[in-house]
Backbone as JSON Lines, residues from 0, in Angstrom:
{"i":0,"aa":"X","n":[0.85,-1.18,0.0],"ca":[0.0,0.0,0.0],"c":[0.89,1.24,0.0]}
{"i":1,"aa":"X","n":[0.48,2.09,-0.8],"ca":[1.29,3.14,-0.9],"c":[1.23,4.44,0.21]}
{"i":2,"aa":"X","n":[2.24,5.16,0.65],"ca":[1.64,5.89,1.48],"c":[1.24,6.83,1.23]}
{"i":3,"aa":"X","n":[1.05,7.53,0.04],"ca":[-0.01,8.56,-0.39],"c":[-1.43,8.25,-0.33]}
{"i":4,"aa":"X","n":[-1.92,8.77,0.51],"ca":[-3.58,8.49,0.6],"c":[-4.47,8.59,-1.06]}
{"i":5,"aa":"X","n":[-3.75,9.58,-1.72],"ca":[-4.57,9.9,-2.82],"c":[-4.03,9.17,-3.77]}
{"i":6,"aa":"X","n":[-3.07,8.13,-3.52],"ca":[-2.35,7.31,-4.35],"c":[-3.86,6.58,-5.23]}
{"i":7,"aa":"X","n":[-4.12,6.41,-6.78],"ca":[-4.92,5.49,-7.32],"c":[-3.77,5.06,-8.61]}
{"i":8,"aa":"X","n":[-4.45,4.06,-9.01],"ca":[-3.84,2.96,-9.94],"c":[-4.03,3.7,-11.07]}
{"i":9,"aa":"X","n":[-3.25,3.67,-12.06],"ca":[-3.67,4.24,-13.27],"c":[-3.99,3.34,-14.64]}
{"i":10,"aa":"X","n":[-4.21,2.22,-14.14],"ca":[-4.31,1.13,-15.26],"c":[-4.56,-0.01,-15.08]}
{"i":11,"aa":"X","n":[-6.03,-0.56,-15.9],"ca":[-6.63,-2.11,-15.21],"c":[-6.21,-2.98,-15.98]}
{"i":12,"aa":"X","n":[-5.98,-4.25,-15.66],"ca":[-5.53,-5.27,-16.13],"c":[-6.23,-6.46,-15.87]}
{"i":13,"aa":"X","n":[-7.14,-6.69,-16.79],"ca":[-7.75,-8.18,-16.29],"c":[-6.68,-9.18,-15.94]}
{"i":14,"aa":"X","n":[-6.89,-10.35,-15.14],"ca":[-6.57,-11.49,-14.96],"c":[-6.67,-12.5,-15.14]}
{"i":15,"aa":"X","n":[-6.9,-13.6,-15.65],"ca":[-6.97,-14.98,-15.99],"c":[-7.47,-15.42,-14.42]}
{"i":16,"aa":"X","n":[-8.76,-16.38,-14.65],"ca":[-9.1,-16.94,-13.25],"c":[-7.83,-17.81,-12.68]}
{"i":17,"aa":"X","n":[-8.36,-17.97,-11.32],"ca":[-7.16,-19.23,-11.0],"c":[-7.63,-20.62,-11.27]}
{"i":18,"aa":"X","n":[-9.0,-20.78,-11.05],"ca":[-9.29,-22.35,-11.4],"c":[-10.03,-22.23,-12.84]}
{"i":19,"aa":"X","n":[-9.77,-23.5,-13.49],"ca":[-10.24,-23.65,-14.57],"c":[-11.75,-23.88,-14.7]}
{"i":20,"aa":"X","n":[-12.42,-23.35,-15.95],"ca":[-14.01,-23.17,-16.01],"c":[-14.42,-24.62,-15.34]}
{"i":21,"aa":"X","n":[-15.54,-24.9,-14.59],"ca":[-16.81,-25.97,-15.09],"c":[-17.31,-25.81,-14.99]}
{"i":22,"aa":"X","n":[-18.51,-26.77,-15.47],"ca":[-19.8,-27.16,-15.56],"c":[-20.57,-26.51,-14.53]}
{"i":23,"aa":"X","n":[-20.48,-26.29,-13.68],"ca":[-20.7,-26.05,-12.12],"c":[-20.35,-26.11,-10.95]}
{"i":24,"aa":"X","n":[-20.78,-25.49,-10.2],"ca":[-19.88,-24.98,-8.29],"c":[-18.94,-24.25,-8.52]}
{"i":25,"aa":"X","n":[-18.41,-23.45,-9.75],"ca":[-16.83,-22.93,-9.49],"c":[-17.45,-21.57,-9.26]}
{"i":26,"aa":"X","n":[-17.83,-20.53,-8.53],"ca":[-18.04,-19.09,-8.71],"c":[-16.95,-18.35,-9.59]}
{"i":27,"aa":"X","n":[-15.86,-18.55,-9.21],"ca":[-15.41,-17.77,-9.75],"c":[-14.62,-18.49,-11.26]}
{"i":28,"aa":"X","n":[-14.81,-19.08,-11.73],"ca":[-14.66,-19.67,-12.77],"c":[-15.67,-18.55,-13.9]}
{"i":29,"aa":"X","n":[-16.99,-19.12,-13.22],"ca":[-18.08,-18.47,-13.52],"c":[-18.01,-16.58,-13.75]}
{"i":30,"aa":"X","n":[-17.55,-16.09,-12.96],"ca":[-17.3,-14.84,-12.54],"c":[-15.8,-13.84,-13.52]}
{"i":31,"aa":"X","n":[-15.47,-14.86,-14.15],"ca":[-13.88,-14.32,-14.09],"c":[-14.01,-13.26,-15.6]}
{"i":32,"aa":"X","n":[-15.21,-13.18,-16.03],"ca":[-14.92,-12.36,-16.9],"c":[-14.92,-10.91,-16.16]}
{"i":33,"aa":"X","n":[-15.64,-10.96,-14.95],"ca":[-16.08,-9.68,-14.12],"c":[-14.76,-9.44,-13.23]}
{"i":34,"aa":"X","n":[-13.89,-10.24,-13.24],"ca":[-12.61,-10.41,-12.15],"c":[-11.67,-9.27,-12.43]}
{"i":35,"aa":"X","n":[-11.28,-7.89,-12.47],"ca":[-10.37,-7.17,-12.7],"c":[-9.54,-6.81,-11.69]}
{"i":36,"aa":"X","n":[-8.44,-6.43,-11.64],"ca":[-7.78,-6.22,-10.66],"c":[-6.88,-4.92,-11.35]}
{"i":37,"aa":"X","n":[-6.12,-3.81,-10.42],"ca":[-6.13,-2.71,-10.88],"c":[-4.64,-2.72,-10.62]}
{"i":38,"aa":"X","n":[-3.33,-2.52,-11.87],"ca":[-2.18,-2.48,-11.48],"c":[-1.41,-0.9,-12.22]}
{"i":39,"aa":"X","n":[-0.83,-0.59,-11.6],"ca":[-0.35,0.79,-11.77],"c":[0.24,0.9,-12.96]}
{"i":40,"aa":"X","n":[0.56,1.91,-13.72],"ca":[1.0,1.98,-14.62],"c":[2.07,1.68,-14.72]}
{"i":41,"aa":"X","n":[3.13,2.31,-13.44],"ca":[4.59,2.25,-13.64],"c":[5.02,0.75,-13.68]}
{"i":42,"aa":"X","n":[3.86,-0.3,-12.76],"ca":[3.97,-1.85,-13.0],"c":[4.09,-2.25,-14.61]}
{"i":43,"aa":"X","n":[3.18,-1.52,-15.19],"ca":[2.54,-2.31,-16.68],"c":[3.72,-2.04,-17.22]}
{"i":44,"aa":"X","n":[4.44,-0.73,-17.11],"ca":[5.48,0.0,-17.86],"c":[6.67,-0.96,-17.52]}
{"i":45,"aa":"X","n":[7.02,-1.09,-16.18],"ca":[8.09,-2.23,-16.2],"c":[8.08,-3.46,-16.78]}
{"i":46,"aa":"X","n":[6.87,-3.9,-16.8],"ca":[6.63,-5.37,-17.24],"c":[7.26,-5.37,-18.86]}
{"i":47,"aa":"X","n":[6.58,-4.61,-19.28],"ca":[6.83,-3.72,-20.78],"c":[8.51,-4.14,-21.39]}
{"i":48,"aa":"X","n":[9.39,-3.28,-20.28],"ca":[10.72,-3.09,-20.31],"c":[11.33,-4.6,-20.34]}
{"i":49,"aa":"X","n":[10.61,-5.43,-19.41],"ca":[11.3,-6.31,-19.06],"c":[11.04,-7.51,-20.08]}
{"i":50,"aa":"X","n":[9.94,-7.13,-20.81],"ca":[9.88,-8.1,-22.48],"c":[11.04,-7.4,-23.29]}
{"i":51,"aa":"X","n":[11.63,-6.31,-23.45],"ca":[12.76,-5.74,-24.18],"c":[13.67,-5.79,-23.23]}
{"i":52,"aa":"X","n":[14.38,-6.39,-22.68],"ca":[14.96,-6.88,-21.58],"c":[15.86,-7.91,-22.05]}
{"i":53,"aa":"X","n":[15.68,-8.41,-23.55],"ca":[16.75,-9.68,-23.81],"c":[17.25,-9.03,-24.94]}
{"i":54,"aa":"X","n":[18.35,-9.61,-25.2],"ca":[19.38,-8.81,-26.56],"c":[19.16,-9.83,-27.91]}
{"i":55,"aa":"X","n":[18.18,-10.48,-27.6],"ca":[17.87,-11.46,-28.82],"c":[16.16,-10.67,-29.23]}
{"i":56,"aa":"X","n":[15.56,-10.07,-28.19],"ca":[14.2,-9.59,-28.74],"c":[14.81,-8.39,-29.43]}
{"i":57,"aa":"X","n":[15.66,-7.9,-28.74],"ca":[15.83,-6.23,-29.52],"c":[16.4,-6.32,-30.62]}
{"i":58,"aa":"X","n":[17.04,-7.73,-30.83],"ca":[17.96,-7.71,-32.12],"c":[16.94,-8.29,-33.13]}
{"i":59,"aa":"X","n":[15.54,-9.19,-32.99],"ca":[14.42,-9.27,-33.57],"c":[13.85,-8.63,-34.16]}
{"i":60,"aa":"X","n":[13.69,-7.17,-33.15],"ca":[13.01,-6.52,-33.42],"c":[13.6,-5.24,-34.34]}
{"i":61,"aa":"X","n":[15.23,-5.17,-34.57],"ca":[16.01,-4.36,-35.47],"c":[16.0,-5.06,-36.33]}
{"i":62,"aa":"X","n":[16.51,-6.58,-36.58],"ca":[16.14,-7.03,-38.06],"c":[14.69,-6.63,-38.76]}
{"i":63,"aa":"X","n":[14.15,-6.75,-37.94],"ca":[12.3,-6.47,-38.63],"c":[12.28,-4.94,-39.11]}
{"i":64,"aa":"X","n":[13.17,-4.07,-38.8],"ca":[12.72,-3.15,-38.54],"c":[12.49,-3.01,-40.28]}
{"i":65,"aa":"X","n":[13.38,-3.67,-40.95],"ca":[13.59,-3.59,-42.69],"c":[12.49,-4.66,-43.43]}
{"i":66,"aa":"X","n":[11.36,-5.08,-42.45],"ca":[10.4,-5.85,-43.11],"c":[9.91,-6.7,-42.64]}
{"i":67,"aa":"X","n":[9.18,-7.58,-42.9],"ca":[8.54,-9.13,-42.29],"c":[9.55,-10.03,-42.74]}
{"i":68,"aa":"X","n":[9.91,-10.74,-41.97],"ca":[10.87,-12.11,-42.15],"c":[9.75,-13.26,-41.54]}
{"i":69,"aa":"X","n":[10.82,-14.76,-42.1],"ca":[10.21,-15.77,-41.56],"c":[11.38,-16.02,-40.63]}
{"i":70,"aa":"X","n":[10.72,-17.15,-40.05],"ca":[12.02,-18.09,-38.55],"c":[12.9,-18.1,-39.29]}
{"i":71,"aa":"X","n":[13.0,-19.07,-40.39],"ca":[14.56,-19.1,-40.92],"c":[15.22,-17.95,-41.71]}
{"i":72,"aa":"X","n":[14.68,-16.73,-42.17],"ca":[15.09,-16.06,-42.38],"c":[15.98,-15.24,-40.95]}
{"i":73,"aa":"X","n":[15.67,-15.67,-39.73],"ca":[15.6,-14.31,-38.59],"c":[17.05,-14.92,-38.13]}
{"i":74,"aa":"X","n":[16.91,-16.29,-37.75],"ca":[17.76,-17.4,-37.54],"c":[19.03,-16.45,-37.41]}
{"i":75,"aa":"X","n":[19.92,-16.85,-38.72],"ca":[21.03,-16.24,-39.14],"c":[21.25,-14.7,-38.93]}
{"i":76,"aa":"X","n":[20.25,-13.9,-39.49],"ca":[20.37,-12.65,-38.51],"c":[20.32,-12.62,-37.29]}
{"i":77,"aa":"X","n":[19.53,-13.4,-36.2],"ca":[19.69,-12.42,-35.18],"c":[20.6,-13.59,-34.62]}
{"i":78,"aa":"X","n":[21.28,-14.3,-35.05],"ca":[22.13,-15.46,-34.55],"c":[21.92,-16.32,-33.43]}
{"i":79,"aa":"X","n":[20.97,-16.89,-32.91],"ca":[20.22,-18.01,-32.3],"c":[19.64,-19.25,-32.73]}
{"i":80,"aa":"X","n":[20.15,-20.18,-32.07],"ca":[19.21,-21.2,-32.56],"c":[17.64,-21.09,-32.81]}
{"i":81,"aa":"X","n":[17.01,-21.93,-33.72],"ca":[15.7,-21.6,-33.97],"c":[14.84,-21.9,-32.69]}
{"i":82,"aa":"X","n":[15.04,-23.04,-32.1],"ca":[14.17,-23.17,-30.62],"c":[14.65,-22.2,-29.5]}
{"i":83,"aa":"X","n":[15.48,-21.53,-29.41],"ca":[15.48,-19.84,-28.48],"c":[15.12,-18.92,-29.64]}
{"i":84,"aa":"X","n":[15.09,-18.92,-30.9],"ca":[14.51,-17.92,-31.66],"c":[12.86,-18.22,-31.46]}
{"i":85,"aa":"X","n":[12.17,-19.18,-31.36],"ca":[11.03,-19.47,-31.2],"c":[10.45,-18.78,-29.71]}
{"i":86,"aa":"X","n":[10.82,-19.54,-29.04],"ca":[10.54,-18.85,-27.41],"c":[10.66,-17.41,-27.82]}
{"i":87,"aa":"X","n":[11.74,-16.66,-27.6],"ca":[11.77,-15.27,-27.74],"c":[10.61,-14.4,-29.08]}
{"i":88,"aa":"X","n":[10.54,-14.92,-29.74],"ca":[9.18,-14.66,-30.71],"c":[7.9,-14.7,-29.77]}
{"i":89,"aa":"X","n":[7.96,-16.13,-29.76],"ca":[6.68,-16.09,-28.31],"c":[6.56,-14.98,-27.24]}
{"i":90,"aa":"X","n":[7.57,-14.57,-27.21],"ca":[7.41,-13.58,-25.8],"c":[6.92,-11.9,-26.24]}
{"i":91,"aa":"X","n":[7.7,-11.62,-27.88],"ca":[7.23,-10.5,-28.16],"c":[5.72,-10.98,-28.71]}
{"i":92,"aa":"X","n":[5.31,-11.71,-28.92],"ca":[3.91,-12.18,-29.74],"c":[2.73,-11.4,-27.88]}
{"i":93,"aa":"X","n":[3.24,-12.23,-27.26],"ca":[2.43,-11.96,-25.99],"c":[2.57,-10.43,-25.65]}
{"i":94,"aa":"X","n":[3.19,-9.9,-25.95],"ca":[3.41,-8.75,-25.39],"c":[2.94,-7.67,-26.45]}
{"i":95,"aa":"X","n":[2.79,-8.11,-28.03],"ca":[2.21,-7.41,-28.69],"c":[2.79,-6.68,-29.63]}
{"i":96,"aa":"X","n":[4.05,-6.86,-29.64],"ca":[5.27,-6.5,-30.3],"c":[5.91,-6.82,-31.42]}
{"i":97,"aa":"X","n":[5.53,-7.9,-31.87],"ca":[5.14,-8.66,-33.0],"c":[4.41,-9.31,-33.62]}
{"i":98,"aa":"X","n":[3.93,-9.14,-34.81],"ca":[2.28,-9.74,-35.07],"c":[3.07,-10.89,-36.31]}
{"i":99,"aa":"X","n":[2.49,-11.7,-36.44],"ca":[2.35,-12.82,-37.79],"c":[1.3,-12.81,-38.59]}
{"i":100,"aa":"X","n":[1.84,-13.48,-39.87],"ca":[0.8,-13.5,-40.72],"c":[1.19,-14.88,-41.92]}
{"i":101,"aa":"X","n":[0.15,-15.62,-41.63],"ca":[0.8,-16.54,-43.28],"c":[0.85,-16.65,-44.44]}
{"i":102,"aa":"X","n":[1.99,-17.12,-45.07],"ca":[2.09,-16.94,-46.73],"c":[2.37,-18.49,-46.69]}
{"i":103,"aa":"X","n":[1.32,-19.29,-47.26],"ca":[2.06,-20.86,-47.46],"c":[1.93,-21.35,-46.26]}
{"i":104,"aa":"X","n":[3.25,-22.29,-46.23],"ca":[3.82,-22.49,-45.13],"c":[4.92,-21.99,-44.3]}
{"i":105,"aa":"X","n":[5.06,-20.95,-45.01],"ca":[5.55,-19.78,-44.3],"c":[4.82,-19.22,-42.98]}
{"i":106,"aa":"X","n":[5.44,-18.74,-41.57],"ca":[4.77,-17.9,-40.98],"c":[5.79,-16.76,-40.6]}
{"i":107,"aa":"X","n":[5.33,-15.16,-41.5],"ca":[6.01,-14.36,-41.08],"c":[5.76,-13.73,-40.07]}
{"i":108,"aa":"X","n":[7.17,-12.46,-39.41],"ca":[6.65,-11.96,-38.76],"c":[7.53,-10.32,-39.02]}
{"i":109,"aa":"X","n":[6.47,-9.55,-38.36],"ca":[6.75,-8.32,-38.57],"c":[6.7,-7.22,-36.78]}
{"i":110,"aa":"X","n":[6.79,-6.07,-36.95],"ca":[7.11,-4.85,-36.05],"c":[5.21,-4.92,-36.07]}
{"i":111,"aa":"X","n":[5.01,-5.14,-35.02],"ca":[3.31,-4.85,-34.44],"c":[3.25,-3.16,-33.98]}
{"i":112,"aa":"X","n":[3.96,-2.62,-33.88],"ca":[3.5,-0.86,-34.1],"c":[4.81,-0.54,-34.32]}
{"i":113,"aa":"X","n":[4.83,0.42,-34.67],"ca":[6.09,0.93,-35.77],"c":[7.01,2.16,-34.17]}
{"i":114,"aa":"X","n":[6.39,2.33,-33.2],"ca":[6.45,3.34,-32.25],"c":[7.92,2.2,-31.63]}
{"i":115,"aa":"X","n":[7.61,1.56,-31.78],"ca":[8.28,0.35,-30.97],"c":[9.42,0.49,-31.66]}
{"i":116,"aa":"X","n":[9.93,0.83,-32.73],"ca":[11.27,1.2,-33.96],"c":[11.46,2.69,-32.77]}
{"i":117,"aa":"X","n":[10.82,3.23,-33.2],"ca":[11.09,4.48,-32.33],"c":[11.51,4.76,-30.81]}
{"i":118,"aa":"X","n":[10.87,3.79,-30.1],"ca":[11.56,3.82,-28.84],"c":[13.26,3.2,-29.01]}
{"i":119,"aa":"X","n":[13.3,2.62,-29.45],"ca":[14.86,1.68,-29.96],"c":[15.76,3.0,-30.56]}
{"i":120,"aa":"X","n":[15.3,3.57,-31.24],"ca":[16.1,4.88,-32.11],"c":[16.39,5.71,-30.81]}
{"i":121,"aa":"X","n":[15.84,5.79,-29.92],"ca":[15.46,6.76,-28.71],"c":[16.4,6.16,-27.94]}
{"i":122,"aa":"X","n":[16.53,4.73,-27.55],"ca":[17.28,4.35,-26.72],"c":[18.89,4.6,-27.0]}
{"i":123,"aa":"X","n":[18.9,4.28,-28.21],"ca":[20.25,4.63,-29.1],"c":[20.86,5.79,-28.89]}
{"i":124,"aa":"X","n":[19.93,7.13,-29.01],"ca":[20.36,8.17,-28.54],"c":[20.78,8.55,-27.46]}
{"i":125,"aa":"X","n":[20.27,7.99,-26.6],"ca":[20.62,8.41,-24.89],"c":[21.68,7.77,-24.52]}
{"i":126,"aa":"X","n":[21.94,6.24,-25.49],"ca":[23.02,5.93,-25.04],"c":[24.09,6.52,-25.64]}
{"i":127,"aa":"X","n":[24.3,7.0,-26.67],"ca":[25.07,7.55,-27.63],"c":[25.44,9.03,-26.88]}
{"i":128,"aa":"X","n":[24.37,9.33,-26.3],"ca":[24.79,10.83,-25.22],"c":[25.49,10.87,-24.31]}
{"i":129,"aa":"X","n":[25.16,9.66,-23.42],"ca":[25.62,8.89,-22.36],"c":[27.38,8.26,-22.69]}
{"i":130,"aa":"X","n":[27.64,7.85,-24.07],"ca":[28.86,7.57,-24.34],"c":[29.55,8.6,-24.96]}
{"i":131,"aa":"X","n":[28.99,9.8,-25.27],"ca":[29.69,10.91,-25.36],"c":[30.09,11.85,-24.91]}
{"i":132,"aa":"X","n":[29.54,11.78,-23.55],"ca":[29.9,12.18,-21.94],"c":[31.2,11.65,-21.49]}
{"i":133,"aa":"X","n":[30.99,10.77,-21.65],"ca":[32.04,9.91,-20.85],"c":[33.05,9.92,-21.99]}
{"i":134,"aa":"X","n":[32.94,9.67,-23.23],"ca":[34.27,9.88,-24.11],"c":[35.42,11.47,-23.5]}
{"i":135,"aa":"X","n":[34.49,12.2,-23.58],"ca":[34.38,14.03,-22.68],"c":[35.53,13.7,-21.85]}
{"i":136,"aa":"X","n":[34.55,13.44,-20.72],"ca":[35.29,12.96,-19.4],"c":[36.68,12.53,-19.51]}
{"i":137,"aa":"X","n":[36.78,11.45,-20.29],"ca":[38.05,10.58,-20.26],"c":[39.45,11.21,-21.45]}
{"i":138,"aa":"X","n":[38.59,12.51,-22.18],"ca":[39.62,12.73,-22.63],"c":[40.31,13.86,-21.53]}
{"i":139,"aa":"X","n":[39.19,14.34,-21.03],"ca":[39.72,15.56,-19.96],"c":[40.76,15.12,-19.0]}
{"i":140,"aa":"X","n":[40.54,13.6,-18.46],"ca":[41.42,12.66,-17.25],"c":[42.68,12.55,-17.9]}
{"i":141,"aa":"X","n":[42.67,12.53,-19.46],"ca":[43.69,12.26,-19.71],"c":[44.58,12.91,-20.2]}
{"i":142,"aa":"X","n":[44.33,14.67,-20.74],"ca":[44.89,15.68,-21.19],"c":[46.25,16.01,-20.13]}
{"i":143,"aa":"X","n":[46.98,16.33,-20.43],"ca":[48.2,16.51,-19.47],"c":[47.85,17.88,-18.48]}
{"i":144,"aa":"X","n":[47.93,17.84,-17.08],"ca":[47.43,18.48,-16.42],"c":[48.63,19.83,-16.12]}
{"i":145,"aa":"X","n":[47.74,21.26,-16.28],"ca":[48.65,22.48,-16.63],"c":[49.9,22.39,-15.63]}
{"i":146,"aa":"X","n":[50.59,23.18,-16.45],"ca":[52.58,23.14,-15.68],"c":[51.71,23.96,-14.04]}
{"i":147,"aa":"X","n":[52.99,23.36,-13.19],"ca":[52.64,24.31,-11.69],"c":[53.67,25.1,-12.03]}
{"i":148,"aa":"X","n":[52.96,26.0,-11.3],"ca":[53.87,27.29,-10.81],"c":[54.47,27.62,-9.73]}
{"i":149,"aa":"X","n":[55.44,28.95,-9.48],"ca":[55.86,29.06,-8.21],"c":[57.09,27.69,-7.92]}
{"i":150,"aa":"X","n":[57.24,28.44,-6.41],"ca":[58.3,27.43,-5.76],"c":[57.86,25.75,-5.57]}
{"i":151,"aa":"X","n":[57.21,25.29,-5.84],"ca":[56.48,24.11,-5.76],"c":[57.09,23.61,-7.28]}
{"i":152,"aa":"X","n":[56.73,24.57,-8.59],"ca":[57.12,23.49,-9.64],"c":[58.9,23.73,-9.72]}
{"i":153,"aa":"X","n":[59.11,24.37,-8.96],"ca":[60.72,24.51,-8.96],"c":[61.32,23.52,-8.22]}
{"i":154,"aa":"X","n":[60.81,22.94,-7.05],"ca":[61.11,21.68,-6.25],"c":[60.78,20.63,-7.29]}
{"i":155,"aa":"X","n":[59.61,20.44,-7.51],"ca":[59.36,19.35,-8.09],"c":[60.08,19.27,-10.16]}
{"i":156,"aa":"X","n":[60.55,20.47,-10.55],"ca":[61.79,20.3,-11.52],"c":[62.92,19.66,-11.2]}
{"i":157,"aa":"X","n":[63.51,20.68,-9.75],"ca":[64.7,19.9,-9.26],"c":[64.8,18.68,-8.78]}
{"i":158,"aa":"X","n":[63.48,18.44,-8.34],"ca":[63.37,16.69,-8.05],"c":[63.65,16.15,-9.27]}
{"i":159,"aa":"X","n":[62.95,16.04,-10.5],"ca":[63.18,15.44,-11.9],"c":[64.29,15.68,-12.32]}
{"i":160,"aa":"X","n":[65.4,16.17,-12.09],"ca":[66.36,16.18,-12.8],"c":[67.75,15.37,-12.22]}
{"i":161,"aa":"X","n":[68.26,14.44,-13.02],"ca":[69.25,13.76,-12.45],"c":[70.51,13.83,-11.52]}
């Protein structure tokens, strides 16, 4: 419980019942389309993060960014075996992040909102800011630090000299 009194949830999320439907006696079997439970946004938002959270979805989701591929097309790009390329598909599929569609026996897959390219371009940047800070930094640590002056760099000359 949060300790802001005026604290409210900003986002509902149905649930999946816990027991499975029957025939009869289960209430809430019965009930579970009415079952909502209310989880905060910043929850939904992490959950979110934590499906882009593997370096095989994001690299999925940059190959796609140039089109719909199939499994064996993705394979060799995003360099995984096809049964962890499968799972990790599965995970953006659930999350909404990638949609399919069939040609044949083909099943492709593509970028399920294009915003999702855009957050990735976004991330790129900040890190790219973030490593150009610190490039900054490290050239400054390493620039030769100005001559001293005074009786101090005169000791420390006469120290240096043989």
């Amino acid at each position: 419980m949060p300790a802001d009194e005026n604290w409210k949830p900003l986002h509902s999320v149905r649930l999946p019942a816990d027991d499975p439907p029957t025939k009869r006696g289960n209430p809430r079997a019965q009930n579970r389309d009415d079952r909502v439970t209310t989880t905060p946004i910043y929850q939904v938002k992490a959950e979110f993060f934590k499906t882009l959270g593997h370096p095989a979805r994001i690299r999925v989701l940059e190959v796609l960014r140039d089109g719909e591929r199939s499994v064996s097309e993705l394979v060799p790009a995003v360099g995984i075996e096809a049964s962890h390329l499968s799972q990790q598909l599965a995970v953006l599929r659930r999350a909404n992040l990638v949609q399919t569609r069939r040609e044949g026996t083909s099943v492709l897959y593509s970028v399920g909102n294009p915003m999702i390219l855009e957050l990735l371009d976004l991330a790129r940047k900040i890190l790219t800011s973030s490593l150009d800070d610190t490039r900054a930094l490290l050239a400054e640590l390493e620039a030769p630090a100005p001559e001293a002056t005074g009786k101090r760099a005169r000791r420390t000359q006469a120290r240096a000299k043989p």
